[in-house]
C-alpha positions as CSV (number, residue, x, y, z in Angstrom):
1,X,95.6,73.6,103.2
2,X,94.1,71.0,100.3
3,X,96.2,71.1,97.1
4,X,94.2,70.3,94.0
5,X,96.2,71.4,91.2
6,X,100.0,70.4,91.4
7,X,103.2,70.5,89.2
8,X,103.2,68.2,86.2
9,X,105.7,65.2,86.3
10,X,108.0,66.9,83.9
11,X,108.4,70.0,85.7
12,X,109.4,68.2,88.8
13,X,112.0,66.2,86.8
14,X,113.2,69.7,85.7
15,X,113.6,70.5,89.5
16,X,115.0,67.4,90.6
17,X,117.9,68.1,87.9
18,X,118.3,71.3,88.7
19,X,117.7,72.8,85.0
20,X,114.2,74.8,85.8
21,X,115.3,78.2,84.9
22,X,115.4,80.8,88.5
23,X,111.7,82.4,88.0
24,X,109.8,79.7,87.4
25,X,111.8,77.3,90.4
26,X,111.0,80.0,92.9
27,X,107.3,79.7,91.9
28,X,107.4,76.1,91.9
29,X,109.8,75.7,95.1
30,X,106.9,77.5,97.2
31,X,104.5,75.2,96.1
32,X,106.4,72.2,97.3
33,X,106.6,73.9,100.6
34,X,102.6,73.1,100.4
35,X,102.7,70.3,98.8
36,X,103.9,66.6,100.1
37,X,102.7,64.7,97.3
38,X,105.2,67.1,94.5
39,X,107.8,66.7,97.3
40,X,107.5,62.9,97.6
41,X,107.9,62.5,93.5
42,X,111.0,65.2,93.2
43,X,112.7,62.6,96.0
44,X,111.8,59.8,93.5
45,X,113.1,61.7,90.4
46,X,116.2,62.3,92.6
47,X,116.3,59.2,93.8
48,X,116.0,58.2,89.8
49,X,119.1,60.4,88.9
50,X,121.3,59.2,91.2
51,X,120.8,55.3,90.0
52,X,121.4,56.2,86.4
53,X,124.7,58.7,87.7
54,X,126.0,55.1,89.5
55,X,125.6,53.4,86.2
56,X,127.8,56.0,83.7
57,X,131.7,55.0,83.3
58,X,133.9,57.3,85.8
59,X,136.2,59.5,83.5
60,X,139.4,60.2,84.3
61,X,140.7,63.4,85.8
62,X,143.8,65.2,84.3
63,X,146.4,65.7,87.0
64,X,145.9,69.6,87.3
65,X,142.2,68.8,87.4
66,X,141.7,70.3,91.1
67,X,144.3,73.1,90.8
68,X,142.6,74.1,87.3
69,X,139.0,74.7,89.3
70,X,140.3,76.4,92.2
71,X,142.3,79.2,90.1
72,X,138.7,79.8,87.9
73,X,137.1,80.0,91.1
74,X,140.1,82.7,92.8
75,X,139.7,84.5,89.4
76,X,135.9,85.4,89.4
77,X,136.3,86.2,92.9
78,X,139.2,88.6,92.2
79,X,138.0,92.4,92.1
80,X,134.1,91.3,93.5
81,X,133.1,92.0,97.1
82,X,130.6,90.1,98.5
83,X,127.4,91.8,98.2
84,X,124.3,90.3,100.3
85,X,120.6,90.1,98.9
86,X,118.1,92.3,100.2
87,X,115.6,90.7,102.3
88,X,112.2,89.5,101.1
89,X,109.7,90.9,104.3
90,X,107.7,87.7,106.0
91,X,104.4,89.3,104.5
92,X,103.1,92.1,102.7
93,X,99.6,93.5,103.8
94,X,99.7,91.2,106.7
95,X,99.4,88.2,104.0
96,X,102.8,85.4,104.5
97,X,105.0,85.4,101.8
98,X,106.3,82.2,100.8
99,X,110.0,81.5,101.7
100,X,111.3,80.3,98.4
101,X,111.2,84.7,98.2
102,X,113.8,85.0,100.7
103,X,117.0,86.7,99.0
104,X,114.8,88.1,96.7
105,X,113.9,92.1,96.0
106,X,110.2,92.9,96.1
107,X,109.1,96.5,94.1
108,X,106.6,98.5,94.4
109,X,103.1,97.8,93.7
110,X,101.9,99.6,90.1
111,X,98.7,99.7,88.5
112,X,98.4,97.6,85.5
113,X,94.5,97.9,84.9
114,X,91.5,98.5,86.9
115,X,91.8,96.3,90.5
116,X,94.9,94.9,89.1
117,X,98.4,95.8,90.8
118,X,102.0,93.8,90.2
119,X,105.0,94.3,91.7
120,X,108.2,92.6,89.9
121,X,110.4,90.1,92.2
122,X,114.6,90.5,91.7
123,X,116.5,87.4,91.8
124,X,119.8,88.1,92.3
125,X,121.4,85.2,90.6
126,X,119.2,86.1,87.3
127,X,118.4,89.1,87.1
128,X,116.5,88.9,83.8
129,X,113.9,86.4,85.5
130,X,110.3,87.6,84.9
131,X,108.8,87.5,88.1
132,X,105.6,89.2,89.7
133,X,103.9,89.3,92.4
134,X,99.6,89.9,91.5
135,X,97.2,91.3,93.2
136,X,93.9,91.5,91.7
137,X,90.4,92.9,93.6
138,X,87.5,90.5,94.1
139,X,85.4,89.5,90.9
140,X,88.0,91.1,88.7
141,X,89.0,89.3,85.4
142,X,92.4,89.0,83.7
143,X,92.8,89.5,80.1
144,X,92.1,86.5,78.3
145,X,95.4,85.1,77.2
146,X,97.4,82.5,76.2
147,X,101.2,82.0,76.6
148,X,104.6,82.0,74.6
149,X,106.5,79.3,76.7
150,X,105.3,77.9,79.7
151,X,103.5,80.2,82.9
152,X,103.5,79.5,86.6
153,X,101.5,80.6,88.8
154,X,101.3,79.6,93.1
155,X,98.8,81.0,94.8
156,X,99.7,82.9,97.7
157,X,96.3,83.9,98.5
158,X,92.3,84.2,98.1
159,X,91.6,82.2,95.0
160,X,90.5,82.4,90.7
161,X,88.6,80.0,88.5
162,X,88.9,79.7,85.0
163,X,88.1,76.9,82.3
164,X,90.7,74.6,84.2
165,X,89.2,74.4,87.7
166,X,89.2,77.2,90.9
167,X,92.5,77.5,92.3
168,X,93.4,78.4,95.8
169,X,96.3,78.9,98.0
170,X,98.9,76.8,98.1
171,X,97.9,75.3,93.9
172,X,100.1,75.9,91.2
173,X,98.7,76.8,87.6
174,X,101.3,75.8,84.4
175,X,100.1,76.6,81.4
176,X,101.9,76.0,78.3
177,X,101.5,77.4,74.8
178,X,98.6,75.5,74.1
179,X,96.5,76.6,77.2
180,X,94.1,79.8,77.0
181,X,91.9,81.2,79.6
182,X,90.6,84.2,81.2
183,X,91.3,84.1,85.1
184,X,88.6,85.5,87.4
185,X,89.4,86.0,91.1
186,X,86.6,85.0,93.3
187,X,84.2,87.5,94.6
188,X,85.1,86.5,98.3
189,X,88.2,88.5,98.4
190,X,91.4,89.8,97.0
191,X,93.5,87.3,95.3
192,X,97.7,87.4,95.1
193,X,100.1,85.2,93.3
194,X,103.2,84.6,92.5
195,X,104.3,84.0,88.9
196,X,106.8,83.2,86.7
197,X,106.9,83.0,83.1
198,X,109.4,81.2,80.6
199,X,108.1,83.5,77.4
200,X,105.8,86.4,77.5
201,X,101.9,86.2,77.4
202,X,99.8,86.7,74.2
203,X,97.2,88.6,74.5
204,X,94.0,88.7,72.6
205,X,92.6,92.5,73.8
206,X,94.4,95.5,71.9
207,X,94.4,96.6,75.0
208,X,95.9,93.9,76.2
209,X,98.9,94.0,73.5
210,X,99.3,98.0,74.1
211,X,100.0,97.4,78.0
212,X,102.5,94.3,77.9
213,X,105.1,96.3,76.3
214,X,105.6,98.8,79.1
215,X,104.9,96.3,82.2
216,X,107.0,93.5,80.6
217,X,104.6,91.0,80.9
């Protein structure tokens, strides 16, 4: 698998601090599984994190510091039984899903426009993250769009170009607000991705803007 488009630099600080909200990590977490070079520089920004941790002044615990914790924890776990995740399946349509899924609840797929299905992903530990699966037929073109907050997008399979390159599996699209463009999945076969989104799109179709409020996208 080559990787030509990758995480930016600031993303994989996000990841390496652990503040890259659940949607978006997911999406970015199975790209690293392709990826050695984004892996290599989330070590370094580790690596970075834990020099500048060595270098703050210790603070002093109160006495009751310990005790204090451990009676928050043994009160949100009061009246709660444990209830396990769901399983992602390994693949859907015979096509490997990528294991950063796994916990995760996959839906149904629904139609969303001609050769265009989605199917949301549950995370259980935010369960107000916007995140889809996409499956779009060959030759079929997205809306054009832009983006309110920043949009991830791995690709788990079969490929799309737009104005910023081709993009194939194992690549990760992040467009921010200021990015634009119209994807269009290659005429070779069917293409499906997983994305996340920090904000909504923004549409320029009146179609477009009459669809996202029912699919939530």
């Amino acid at each position: 698998m080559t990787i030509t488009h990758h995480a930016t630099d600031e993303t994989l600080m996000r990841i390496a601090a652990g503040t890259l909200a659940a949607g978006p990590a997911i999406a970015v977490e199975a790209h690293l599984a392709s990826c050695p070079a984004c892996r290599s520089r989330v070590r370094e920004h580790e690596a970075l994190g834990g020099a500048l941790l060595e270098e703050i002044e210790p603070t002093t615990l109160s006495a009751t510091a310990l005790s204090d914790v451990l009676a928050m924890l043994d009160d949100e776990d009061a009246g709660h039984s444990l209830v396990l995740p769901p399983l992602v399946p390994v693949e859907i349509e015979g096509i490997p899903l990528p294991k950063a899924l796994r916990g995760c609840a996959i839906g149904r797929w629904r139609w969303i426009g001609p050769g265009m299905r989605m199917s949301r992903v549950g995370v259980p530990h935010d369960p107000d993250a916007n995140l889809i699966l996409l499956k779009v037929s060959p030759g079929r073109a997205l809306p054009d769009h832009g983006h309110v907050g920043t949009e991830f997008t791995y690709v788990v399979s079969g490929s799309f170009s737009d104005r910023f390159g081709t993009f194939r599996p194992g690549d990760l699209a992040e467009m921010n607000e200021d990015a634009e463009h119209q994807p269009i999945v290659d005429k070779n076969g069917e293409c499906i991705c997983l994305a996340a989104m920090e904000g909504k799109m923004r549409f320029k179709s009146f179609i477009g803007r009459m669809l996202q409020p029912i699919f939530g996208i």
